[in-house]
OpenMM code with the backbone's topology and positions (N, CA, C; nanometers):
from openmm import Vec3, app, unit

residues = "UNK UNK UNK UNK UNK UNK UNK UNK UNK UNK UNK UNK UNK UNK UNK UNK UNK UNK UNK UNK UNK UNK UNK UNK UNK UNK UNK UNK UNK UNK UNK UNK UNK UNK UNK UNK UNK UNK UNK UNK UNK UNK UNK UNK UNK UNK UNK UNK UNK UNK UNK UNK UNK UNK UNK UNK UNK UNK UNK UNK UNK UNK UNK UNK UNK UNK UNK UNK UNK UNK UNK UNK UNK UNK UNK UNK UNK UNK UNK UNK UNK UNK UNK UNK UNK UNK UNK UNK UNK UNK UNK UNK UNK UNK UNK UNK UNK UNK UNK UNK UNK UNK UNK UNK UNK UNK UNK UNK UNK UNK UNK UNK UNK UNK UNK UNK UNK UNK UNK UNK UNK UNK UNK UNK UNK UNK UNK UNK UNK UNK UNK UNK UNK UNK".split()
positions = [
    Vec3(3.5050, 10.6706, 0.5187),
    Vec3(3.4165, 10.6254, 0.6240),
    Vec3(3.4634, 10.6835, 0.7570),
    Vec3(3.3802, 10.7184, 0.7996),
    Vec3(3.4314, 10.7835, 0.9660),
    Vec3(3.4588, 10.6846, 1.0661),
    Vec3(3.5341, 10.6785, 1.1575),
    Vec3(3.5721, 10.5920, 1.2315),
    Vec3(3.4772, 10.6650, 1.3805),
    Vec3(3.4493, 10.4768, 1.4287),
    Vec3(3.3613, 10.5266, 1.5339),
    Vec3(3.4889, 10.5113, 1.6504),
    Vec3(3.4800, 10.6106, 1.7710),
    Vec3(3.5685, 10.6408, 1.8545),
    Vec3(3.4824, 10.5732, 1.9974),
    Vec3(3.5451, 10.4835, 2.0378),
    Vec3(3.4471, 10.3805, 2.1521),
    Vec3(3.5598, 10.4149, 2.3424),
    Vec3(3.5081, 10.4044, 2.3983),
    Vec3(3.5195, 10.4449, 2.5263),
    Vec3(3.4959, 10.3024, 2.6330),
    Vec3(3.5971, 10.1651, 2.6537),
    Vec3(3.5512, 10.0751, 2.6763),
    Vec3(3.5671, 10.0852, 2.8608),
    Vec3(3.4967, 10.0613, 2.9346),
    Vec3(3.4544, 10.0490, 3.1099),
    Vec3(3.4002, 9.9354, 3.1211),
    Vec3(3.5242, 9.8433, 3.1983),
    Vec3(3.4760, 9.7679, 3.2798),
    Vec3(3.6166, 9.7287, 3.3734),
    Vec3(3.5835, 9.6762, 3.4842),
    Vec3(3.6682, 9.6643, 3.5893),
    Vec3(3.7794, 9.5365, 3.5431),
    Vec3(3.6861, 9.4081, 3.5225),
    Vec3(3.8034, 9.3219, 3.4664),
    Vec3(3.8956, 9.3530, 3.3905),
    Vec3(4.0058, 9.3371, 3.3738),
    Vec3(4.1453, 9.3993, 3.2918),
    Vec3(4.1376, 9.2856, 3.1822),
    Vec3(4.0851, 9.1387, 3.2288),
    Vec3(4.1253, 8.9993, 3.1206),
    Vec3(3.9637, 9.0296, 3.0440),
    Vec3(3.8764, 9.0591, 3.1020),
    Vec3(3.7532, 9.0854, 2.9843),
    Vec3(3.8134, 9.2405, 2.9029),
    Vec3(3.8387, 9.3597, 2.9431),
    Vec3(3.8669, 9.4635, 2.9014),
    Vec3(3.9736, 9.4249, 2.7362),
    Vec3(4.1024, 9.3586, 2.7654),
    Vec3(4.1419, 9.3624, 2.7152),
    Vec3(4.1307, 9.2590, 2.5854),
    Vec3(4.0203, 9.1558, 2.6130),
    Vec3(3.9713, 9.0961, 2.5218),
    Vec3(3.8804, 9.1342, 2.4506),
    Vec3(3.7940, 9.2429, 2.4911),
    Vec3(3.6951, 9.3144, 2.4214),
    Vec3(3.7964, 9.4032, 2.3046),
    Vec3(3.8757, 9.4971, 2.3902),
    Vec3(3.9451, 9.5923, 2.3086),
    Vec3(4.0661, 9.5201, 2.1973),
    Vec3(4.0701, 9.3836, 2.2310),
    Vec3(4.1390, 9.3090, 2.1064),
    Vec3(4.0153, 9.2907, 1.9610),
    Vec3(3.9121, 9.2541, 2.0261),
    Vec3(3.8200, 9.2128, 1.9311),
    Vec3(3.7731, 9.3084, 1.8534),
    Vec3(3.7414, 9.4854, 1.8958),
    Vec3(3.7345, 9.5633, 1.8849),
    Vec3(3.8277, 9.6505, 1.7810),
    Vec3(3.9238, 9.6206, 1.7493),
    Vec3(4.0263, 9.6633, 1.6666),
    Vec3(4.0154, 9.6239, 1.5503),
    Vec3(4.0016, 9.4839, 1.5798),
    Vec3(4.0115, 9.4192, 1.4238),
    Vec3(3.8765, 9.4720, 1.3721),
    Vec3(3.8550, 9.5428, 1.4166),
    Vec3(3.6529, 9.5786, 1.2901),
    Vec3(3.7492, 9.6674, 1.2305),
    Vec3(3.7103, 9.7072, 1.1207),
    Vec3(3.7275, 9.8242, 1.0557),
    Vec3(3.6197, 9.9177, 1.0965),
    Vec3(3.7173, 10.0442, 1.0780),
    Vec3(3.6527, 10.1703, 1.0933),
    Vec3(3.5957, 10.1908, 1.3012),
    Vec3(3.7220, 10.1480, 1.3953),
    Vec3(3.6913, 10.1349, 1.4955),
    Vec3(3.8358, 10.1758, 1.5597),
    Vec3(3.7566, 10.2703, 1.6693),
    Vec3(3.9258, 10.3433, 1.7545),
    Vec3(3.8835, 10.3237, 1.8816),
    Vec3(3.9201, 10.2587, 1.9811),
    Vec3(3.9545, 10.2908, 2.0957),
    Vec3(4.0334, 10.4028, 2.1752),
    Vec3(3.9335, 10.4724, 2.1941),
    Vec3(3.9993, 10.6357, 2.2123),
    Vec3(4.0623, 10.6256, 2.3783),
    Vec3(4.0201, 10.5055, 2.4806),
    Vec3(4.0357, 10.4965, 2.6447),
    Vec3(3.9459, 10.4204, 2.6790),
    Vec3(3.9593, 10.3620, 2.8107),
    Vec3(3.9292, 10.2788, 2.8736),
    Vec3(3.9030, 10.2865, 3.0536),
    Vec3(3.8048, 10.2700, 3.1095),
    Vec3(3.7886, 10.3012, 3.2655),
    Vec3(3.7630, 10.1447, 3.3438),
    Vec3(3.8263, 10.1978, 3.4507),
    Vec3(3.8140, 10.0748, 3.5536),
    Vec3(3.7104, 10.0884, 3.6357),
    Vec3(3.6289, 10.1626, 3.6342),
    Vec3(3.5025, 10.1758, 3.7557),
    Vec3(3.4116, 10.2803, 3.7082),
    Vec3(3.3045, 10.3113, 3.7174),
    Vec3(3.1700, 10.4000, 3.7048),
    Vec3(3.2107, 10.5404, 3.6890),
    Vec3(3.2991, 10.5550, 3.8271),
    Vec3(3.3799, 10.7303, 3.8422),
    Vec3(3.4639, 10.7717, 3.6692),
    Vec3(3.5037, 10.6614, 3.6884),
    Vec3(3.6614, 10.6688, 3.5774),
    Vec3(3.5920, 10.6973, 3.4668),
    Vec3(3.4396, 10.5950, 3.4178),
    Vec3(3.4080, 10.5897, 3.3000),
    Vec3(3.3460, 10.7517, 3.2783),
    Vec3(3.2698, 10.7852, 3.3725),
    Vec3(3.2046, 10.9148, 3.3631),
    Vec3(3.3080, 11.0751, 3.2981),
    Vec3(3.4057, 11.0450, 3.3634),
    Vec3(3.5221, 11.1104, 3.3662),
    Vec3(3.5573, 11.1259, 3.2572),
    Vec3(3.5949, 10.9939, 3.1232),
    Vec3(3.6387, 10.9880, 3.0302),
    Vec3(3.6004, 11.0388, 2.9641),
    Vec3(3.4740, 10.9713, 2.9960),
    Vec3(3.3668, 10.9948, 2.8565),
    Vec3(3.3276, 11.1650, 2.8189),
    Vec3(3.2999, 11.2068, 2.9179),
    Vec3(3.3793, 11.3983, 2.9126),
    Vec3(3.4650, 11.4264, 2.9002),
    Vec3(3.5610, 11.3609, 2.9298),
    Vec3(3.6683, 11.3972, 2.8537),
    Vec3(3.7111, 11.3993, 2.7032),
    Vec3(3.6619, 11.2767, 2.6516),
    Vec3(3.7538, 11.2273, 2.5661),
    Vec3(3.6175, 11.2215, 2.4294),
    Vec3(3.5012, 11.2466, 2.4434),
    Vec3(3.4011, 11.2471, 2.3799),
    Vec3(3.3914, 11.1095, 2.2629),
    Vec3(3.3818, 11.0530, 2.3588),
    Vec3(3.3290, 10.9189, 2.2135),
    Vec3(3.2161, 10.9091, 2.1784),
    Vec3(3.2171, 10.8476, 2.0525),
    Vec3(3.0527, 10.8355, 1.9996),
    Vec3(2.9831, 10.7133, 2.0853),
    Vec3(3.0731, 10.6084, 2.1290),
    Vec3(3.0022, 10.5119, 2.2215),
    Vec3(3.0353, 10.4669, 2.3237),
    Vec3(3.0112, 10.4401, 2.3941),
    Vec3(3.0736, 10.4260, 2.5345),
    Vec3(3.0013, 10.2369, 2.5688),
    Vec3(3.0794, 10.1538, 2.6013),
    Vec3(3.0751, 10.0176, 2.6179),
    Vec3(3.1000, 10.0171, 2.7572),
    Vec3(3.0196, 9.9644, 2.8445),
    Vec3(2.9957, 9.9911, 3.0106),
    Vec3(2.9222, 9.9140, 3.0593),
    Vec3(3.0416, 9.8156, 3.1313),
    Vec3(3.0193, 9.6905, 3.2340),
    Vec3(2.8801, 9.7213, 3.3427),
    Vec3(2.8214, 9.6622, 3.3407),
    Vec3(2.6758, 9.7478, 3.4863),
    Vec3(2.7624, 9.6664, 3.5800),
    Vec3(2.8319, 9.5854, 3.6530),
    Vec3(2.9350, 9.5898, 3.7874),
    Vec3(3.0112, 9.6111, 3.7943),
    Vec3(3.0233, 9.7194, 3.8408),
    Vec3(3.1708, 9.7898, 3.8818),
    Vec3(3.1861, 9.8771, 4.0218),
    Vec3(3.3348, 9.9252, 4.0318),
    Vec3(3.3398, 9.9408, 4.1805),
    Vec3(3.3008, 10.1198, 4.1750),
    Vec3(3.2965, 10.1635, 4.2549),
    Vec3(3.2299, 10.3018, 4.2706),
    Vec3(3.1187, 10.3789, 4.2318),
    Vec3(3.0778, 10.3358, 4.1100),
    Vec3(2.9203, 10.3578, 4.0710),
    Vec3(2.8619, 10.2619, 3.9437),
    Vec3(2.7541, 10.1984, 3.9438),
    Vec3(2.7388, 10.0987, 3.8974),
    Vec3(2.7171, 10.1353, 3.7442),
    Vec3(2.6968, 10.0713, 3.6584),
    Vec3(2.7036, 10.1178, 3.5142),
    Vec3(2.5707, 10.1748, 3.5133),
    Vec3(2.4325, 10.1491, 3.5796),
    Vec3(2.3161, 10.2129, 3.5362),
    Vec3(2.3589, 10.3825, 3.5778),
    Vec3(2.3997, 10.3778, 3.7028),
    Vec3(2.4194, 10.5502, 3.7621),
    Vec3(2.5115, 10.6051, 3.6757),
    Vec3(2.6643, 10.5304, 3.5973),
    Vec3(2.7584, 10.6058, 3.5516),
    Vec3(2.6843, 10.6180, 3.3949),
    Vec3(2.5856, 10.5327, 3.3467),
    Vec3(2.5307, 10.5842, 3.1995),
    Vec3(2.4653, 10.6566, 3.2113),
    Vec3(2.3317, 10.6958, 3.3405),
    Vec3(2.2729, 10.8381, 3.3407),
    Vec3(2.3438, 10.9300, 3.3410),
    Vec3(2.4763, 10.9541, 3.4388),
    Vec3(2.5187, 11.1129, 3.4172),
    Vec3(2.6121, 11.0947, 3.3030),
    Vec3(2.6592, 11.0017, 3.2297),
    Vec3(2.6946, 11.0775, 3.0967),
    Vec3(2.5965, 11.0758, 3.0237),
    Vec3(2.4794, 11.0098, 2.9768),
    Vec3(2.3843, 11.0900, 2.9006),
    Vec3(2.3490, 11.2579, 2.9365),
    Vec3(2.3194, 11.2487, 3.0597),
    Vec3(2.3116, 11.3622, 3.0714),
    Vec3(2.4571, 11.4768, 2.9914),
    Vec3(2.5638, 11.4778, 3.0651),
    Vec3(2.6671, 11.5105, 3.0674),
    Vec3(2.6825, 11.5302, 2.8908),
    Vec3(2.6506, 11.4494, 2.8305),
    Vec3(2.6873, 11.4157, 2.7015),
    Vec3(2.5560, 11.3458, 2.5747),
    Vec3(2.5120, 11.4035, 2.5888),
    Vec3(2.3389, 11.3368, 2.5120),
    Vec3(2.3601, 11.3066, 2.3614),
    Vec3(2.4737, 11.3622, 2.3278),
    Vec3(2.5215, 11.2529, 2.1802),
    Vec3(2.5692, 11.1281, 2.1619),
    Vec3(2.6644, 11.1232, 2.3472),
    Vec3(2.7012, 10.9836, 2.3133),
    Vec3(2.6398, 10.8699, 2.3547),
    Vec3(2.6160, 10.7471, 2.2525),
    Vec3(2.5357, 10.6358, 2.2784),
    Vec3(2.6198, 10.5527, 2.3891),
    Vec3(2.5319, 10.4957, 2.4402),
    Vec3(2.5859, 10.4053, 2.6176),
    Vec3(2.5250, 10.3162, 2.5781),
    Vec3(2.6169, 10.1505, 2.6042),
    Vec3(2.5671, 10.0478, 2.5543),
    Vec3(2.6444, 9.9728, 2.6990),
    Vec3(2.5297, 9.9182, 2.7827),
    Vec3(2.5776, 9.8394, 2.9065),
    Vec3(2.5750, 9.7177, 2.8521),
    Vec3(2.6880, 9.6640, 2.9157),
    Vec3(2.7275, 9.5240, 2.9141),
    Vec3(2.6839, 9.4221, 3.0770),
    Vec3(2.6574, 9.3390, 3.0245),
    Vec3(2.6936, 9.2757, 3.1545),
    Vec3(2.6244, 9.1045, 3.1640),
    Vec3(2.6687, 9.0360, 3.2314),
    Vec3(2.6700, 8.8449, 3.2507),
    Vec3(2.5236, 8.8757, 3.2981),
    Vec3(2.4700, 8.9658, 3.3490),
    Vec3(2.3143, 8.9221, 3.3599),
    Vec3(2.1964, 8.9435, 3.2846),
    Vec3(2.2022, 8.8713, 3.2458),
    Vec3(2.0877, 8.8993, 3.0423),
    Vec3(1.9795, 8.8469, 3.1995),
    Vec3(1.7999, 8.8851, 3.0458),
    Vec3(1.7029, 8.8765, 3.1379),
    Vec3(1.6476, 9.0426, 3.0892),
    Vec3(1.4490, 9.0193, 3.0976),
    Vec3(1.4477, 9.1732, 3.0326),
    Vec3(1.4488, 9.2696, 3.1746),
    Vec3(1.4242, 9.1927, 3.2964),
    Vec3(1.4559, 9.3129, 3.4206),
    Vec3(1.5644, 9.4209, 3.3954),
    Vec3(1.6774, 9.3054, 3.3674),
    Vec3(1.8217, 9.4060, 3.3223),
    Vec3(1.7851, 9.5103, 3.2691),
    Vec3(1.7071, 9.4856, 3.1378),
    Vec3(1.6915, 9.5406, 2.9951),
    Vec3(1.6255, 9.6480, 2.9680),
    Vec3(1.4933, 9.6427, 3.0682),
    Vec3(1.4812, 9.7753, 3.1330),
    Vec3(1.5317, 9.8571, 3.2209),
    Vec3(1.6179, 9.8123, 3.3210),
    Vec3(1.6443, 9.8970, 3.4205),
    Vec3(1.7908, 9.9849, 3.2883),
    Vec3(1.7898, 9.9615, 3.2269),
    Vec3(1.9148, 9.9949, 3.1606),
    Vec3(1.8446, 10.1129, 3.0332),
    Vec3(1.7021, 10.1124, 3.0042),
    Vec3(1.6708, 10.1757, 2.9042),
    Vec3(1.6094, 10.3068, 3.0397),
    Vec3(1.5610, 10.2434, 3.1463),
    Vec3(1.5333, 10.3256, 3.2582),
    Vec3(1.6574, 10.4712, 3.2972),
    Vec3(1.7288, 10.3933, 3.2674),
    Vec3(1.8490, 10.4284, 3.3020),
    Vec3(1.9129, 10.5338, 3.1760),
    Vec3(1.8184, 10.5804, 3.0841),
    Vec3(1.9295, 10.6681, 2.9430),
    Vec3(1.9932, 10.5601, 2.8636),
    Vec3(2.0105, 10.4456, 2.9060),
    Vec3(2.0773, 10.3684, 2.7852),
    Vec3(2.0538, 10.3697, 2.6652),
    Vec3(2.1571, 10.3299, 2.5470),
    Vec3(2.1047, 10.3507, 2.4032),
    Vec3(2.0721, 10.1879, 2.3954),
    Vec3(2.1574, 10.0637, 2.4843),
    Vec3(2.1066, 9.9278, 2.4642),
    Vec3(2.1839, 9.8542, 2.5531),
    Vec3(2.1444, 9.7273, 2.5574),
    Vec3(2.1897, 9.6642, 2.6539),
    Vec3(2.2540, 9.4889, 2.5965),
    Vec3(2.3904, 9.4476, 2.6144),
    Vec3(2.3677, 9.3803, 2.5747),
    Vec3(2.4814, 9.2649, 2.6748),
    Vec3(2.4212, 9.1158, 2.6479),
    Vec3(2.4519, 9.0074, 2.7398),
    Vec3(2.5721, 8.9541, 2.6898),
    Vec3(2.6517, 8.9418, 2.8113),
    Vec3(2.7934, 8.9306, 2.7492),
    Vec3(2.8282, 8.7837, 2.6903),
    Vec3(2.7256, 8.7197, 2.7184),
    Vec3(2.7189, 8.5551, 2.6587),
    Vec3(2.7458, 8.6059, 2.5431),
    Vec3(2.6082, 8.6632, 2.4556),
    Vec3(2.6227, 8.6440, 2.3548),
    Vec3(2.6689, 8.7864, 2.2775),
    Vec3(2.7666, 8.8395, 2.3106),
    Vec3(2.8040, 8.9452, 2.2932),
    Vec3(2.8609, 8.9684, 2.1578),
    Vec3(2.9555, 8.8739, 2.0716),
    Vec3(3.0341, 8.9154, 1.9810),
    Vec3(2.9141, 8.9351, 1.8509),
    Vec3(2.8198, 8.8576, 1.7996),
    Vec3(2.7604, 8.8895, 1.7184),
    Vec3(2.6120, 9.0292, 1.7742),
    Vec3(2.6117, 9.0905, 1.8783),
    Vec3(2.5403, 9.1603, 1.9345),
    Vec3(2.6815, 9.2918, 1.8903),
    Vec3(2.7502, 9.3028, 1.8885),
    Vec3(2.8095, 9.4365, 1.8533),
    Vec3(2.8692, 9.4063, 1.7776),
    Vec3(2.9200, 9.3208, 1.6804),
    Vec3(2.9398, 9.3350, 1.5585),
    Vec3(2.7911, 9.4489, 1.4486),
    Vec3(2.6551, 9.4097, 1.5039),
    Vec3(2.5417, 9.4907, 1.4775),
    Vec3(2.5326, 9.6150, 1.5292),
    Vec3(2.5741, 9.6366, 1.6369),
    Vec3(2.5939, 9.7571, 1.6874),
    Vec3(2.6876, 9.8422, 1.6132),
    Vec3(2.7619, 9.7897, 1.5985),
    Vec3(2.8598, 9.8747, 1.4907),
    Vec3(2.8498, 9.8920, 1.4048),
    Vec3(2.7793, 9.8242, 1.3154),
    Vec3(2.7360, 9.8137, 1.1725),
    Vec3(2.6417, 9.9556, 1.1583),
    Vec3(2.5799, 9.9627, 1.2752),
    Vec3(2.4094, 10.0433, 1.3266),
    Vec3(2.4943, 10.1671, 1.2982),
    Vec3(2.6124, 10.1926, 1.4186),
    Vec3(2.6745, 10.3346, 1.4247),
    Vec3(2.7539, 10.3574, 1.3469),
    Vec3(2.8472, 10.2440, 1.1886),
    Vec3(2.8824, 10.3224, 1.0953),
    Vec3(2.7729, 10.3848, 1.0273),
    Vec3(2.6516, 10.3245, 1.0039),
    Vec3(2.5576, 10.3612, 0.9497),
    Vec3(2.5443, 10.4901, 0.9925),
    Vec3(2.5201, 10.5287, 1.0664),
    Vec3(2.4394, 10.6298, 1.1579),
    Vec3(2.5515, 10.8041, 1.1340),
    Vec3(2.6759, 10.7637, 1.1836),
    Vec3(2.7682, 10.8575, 1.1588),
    Vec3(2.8040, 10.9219, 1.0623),
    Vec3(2.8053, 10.7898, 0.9559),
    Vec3(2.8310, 10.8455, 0.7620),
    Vec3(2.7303, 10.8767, 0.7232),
    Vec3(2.6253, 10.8879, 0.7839),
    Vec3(2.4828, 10.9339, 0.7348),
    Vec3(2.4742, 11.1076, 0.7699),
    Vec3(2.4950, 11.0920, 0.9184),
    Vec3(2.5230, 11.2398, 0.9688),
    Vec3(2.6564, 11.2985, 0.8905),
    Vec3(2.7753, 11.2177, 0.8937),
    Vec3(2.8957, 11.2983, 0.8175),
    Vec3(2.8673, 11.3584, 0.6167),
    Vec3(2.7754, 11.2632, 0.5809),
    Vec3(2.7082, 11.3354, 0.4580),
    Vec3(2.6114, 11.4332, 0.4857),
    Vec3(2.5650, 11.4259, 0.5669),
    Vec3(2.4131, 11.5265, 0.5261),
    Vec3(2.5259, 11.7028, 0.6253),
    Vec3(2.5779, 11.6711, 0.6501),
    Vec3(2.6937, 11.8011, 0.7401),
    Vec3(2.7729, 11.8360, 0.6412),
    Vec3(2.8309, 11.7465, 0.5278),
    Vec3(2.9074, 11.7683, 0.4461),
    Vec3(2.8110, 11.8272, 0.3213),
    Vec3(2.7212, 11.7823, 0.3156),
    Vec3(2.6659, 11.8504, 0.1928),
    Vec3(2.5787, 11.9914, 0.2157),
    Vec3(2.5830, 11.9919, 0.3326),
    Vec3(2.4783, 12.1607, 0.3582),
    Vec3(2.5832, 12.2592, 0.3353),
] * unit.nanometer
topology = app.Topology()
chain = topology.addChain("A")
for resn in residues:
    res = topology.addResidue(resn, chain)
    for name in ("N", "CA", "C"):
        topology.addAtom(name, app.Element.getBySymbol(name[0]), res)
């Protein structure tokens, strides 16, 4: 099974590091880095090419809608999944407005990417067979 390589941004260090605890224990899941602000995340995520990128929409220097457009751009394979305490479908569009692959409310967050992940092992071992068999 291919392991999905995740890219976690957000400014809090006590949410960050509770995400990236929860995040481990999945199988088939790497935390490849982590950004403290919009700049940082953009940065990484060219850098370091993850398949998903997990991105707080408040943060300090550019907000998660501006830092998920220029890595879509920047990077149009990798999926951008904003996080953030303000659920509501205004969010929900300004975030699909925005290049997002989804958006999700950090209330109810743990069973919202437990599916997400499920989505992108799917998605990867699907692409890693059909690459492997041509």
């Amino acid at each position: 099974m291919q392991t999905i390589k995740i890219l976690l941004a957000d400014d809090h260090e006590g949410f960050r590091r509770s995400l990236y605890s929860f995040l481990r224990a999945q199988a088939g899941v790497e935390i490849i880095g982590e950004a403290r602000d919009g700049d940082e995340a953009v940065e990484k995520a060219v850098q370091l090419h993850p398949d998903l990128v997990l991105i707080d929409l408040d943060m300090p220097n550019r907000d998660g809608f501006d830092a998920t457009k220029e890595i879509k751009q920047l990077s149009p394979d990798t999926k951008v999944v904003i996080l953030s305490m303000h659920g509501g479908e205004v969010y929900r569009r300004m975030a699909w407005k925005n290049a997002a692959d989804g958006f999700i409310d950090k209330s109810s967050m743990k069973n919202a990417l437990l599916t997400l992940l499920l989505n992108e092992h799917d998605r990867l071992n699907t692409v890693a067979v059909g690459v492997h068999a041509a």
